[in-house]
N, C-alpha and C positions, 0 to 999 in steps of 0.2 A: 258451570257454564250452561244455561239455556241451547237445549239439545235442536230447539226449533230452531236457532238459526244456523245450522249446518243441516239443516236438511229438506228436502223438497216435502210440501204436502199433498195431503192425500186427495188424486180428483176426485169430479163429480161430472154427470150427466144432464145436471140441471142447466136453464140456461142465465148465463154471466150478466151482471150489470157492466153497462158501458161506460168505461172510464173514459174521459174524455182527451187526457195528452196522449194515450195512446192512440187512438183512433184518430188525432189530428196527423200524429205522424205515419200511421198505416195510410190515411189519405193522402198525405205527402210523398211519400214512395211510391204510389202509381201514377198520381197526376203530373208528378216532376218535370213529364217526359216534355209536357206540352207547355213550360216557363217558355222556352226561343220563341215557340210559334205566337205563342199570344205575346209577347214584348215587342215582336217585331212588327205581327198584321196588325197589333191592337193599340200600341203604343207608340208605334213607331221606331221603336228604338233600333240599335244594331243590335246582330247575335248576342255579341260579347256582352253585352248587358245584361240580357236573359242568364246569361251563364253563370253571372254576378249575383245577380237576386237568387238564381237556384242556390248559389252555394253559401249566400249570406242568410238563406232561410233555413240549410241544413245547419248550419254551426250554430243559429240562434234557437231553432229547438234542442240541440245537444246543452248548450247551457240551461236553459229552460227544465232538462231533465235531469240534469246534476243540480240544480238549486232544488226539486219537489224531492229527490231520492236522496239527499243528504242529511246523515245522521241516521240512526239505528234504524235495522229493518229485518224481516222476519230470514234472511238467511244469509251467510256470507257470501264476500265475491268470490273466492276462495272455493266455495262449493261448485258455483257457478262453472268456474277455473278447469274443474274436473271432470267436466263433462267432457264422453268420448272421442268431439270432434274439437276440442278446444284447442290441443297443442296443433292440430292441422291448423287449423284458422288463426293462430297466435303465427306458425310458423310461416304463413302464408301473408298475413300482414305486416311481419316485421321483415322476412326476405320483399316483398317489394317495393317496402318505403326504403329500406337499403339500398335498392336498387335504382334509386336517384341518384346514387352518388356516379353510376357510370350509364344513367340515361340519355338515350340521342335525342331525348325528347326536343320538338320543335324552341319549345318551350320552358324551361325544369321550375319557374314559379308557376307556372299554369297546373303542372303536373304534380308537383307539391301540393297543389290546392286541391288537385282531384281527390291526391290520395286522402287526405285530411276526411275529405268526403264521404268516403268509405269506409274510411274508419270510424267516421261519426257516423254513421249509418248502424255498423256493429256493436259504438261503444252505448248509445241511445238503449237499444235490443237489450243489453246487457244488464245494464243500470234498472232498467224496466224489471226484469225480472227478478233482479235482487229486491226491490223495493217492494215487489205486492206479488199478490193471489197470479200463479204462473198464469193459471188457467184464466183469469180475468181480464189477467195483461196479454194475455195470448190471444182470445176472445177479440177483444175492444180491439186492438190491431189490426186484426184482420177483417174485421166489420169497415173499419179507416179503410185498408187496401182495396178492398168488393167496392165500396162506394167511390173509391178514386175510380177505379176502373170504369166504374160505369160512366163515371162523369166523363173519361179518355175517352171513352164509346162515342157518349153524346155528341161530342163536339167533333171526334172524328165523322159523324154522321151527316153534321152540318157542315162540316169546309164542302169545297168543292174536289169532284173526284180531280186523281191525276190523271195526265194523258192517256195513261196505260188502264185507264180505269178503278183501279186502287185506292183504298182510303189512306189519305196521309195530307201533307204537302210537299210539292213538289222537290223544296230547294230546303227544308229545315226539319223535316220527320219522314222518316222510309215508313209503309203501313208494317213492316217487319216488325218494328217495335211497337206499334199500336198490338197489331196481332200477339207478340208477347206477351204485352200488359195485361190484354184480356185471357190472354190463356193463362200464365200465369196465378192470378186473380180468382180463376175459376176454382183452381185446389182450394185459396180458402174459404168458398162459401161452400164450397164440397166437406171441408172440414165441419163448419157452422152447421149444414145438414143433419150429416151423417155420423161424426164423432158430438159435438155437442147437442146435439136435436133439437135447436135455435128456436125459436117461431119468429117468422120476419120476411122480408123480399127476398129472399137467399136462393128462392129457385126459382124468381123471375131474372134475377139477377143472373143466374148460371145460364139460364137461355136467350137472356138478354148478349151477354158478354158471348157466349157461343156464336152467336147469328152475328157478332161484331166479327169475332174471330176468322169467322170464314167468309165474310167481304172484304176482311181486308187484303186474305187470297197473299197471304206466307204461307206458302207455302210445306217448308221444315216444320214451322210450328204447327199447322193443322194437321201434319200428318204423326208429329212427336204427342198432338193431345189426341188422338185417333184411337194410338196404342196404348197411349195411359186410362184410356177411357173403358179398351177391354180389356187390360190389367186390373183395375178396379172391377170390373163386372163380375171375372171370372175368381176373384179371390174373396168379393167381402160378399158374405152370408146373409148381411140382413137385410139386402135390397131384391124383394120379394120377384118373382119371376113372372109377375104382370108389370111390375114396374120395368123389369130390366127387359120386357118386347115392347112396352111403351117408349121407351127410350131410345131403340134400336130405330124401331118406326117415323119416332118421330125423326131423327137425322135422316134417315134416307128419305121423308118427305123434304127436309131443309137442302138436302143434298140434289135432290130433283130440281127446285126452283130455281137453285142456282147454278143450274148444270152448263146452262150457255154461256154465262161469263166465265167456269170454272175449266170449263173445254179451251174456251177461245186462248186465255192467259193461258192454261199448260204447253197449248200448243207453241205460241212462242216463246214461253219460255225453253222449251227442248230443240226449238227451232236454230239448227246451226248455219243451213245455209243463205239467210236473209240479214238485212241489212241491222234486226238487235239480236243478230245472232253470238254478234261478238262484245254485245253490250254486258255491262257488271251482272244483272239481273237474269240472264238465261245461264243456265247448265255451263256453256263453255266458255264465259265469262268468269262464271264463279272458279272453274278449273285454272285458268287463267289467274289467276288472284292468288289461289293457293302455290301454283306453283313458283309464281314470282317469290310469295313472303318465306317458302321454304327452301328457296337460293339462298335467302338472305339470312334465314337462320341459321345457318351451316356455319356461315362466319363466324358466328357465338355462340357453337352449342354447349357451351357450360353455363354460364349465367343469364344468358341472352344479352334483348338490348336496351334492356330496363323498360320503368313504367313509364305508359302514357309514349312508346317510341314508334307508334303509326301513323296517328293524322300527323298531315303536313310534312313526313320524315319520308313516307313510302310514296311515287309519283303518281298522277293520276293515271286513272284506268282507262282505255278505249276512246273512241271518238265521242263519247259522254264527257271524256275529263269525271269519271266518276272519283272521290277521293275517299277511301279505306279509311276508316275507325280502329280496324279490326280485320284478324285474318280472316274471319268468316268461319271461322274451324275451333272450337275450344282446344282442343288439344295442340293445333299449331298456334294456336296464337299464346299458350303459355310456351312453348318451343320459342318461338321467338321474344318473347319477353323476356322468358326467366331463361332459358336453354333447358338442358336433362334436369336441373332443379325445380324447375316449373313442373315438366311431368311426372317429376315424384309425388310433388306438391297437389298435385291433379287428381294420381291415382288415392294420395292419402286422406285427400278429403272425401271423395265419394265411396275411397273404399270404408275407412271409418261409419258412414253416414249409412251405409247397404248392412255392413256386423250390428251397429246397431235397431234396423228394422227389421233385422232377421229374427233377433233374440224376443221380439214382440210376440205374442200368442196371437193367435187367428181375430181377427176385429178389424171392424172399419177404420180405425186409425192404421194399423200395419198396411190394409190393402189401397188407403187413402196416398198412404207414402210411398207406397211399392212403385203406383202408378206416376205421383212426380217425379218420382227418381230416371223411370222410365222415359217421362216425358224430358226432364233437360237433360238425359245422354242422347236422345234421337235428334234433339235441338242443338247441341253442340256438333252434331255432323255438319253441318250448314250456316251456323250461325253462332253466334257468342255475344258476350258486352264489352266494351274497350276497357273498362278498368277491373268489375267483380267477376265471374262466373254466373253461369248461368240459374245456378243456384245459389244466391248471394249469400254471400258468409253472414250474415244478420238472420237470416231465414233458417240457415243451417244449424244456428244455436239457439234460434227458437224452437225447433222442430224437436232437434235435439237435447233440449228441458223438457218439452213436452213428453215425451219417449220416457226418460227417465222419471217424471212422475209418473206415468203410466203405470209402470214396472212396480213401482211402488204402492200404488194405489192399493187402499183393503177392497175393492172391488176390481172381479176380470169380466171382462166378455166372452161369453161363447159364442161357437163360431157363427148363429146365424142374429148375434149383435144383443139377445139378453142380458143383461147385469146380473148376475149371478153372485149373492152376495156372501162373503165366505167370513171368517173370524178375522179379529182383527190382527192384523202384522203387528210385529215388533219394531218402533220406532228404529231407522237404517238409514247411514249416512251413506252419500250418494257417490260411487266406487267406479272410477275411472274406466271398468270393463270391456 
């Protein structure tokens, strides 16, 4: 048996040619967000529409990706299978599409459709990787994501602000998820940088999407990529120490400019004695939210209340009539979905996902991870997504092929990011660890 296709090959530092279905679907997964807005302002159409075409576009590239990845390819699925976070993410997929069958969902075809969603989102990731160069597919991807994001940026640049000043729209995207997009997004052109040494818009891009991120003034998220930003500073070695006061500088310049919108918005948001003091978006609002969804979890703390059981299930919020997606809370909102199986399921994927970045030796890919790992546990304090994690399970077996070719790799890095190039390994199949 051809020993190449059970096993990951060896990286490289050079930079990747861009394949193109991947980077259509890397564009795809950022821009997604903004299908409602544009079918509605642009089109005319209702939501439901929008929500149609998103998920008639996602199933049409998942086929799309099983007709180019069909028939022999350089490693099996089976290999793939054995990566560290797989059984989390297997278990994590198949307890929640199970968990239609006792879903309160508004909806359970709607809900059926999402999960399909999400799984095509994971199965697409997968098929990719079994089919070509990890590094290529991994590359071209996230090259897709960086450019959707930017493109999110753009056009959130152009709507008009909302009332509270904010980029989004009013009544179809909170800036919450613009803000994530862009933060998000930022790890892989940080990746593109720093781990591959790219040449390209990759760090107009990271300041481009930066400057998005903090007008769109989330909060959670600007202050979860804050701490991943000195997680990264303070662990990878090869980002020279003019670079890293350049860097420093340049945010507390970006942070000066926008200090007066950045005041006026914390203020009310911390604001409890005025009239949004008790709206979803301030401090005691959000408390207010968590505490409700975790009455209601209590009813079902073993299984919970299945997928997709929040919009239209949980009542509106406050004199807004705000209406929840989501508990606002990673950790309770797999509480309330799944019950004590969700939190196992919670701690197993991230704990899985933290063993395997630890075993990484000193390099900008381990300090690259260190810092998003950082970033969506600070982001799940405040925030979440109604159907994946904040670290979506697609991302999570990307990152995590990428890790284990790492490891593999006949070239390491030292700590301050040289290639150091040592003899060659012995061809090693890729070990569950």
């Amino acid at each position: 048996m051809n020993t190449s296709a059970t096993t990951f090959e060896a990286g490289s530092t050079t930079a990747q040619p861009t394949l193109f279905l991947p980077a259509l679907i890397g564009f795809f997964f950022s821009f997604r967000i903004f299908s409602v807005v544009l079918t509605v302002r642009v089109l005319q159409q209702d939501p439901q529409v929008g929500v149609a075409i998103n998920l008639g576009v996602n199933f049409l590239l998942l086929l799309l990706v099983v007709f180019q990845t069909f028939g022999p390819a350089p490693r099996t699925l089976g290999s793939l299978l054995r990566l560290p976070c797989l059984f989390w993410v297997l278990f994590f997929l198949g307890f929640s599409g199970c968990s239609l069958i006792w879903s309160v969902a508004d909806s359970l075809p709607a809900a059926a459709a999402f999960w399909g969603g999400m799984a095509a989102d994971w199965a697409m990731v997968i098929l990719l990787l079994r089919s070509g160069s990890i590094s290529e597919v991994s590359s071209s991807l996230m090259k897709g994501i960086v450019y959707g994001a930017c493109c999110v940026a753009l056009v959130a640049w152009i709507l008009p602000a909302q009332s509270d000043l904010r980029l989004g729209d009013e009544d179809l995207l909170g800036p919450n998820a613009i803000g994530y997009a862009c933060g998000f997004a930022m790890f892989f052109a940080e990746y593109l940088i720093l781990v591959r040494r790219e040449k390209g818009p990759w760090k107009f891009s990271l300041v481009f999407l930066g400057i998005t991120l903090l007008r769109s003034l989330s909060k959670t998220t600007i202050i979860a990529f804050i701490a991943s930003g000195i997680t990264l500073l303070l662990l990878d070695k090869s980002i020279s120490r003019k670079t890293k006061v350049i860097v420093i500088l340049s945010l507390i310049v970006i942070f000066i400019l926008f200090s007066s919108l950045l005041v006026s918005y914390f203020s009310d948001y911390t604001d409890t004695g005025t009239d949004t003091g008790d709206q979803a978006e301030s401090l005691s609002g959000r408390l207010g939210i968590w505490a409700y969804i975790l009455n209601e979890a209590v009813d079902k703390p073993l299984i919970g209340h299945g997928f997709h059981s929040v919009w239209h299930v949980i009542p509106p919020f406050y004199t807004s009539q705000f209406e929840a997606r989501h508990a606002h809370n990673e950790l309770l909102q797999q509480f309330y979905a799944y019950g004590v199986v969700g939190i196992v399921m919670l701690i197993g994927l991230y704990g899985s996902f933290y063993r395997q970045i630890k075993k990484l030796p000193a390099s900008p890919l381990k300090a690259m991870l260190s810092g998003l790992l950082v970033f969506v546990l600070i982001r799940g304090i405040a925030d979440t997504e109604a159907f994946d994690l904040s670290l979506p399970l697609w991302a999570m077996t990307l990152f995590s092929a990428l890790m284990a070719e790492a490891m593999l790799s006949p070239s390491q890095l030292d700590s301050s990011g040289a290639t150091l190039p040592v003899s060659n390994l012995p061809v090693q199949t890729l070990s569950p660890g």
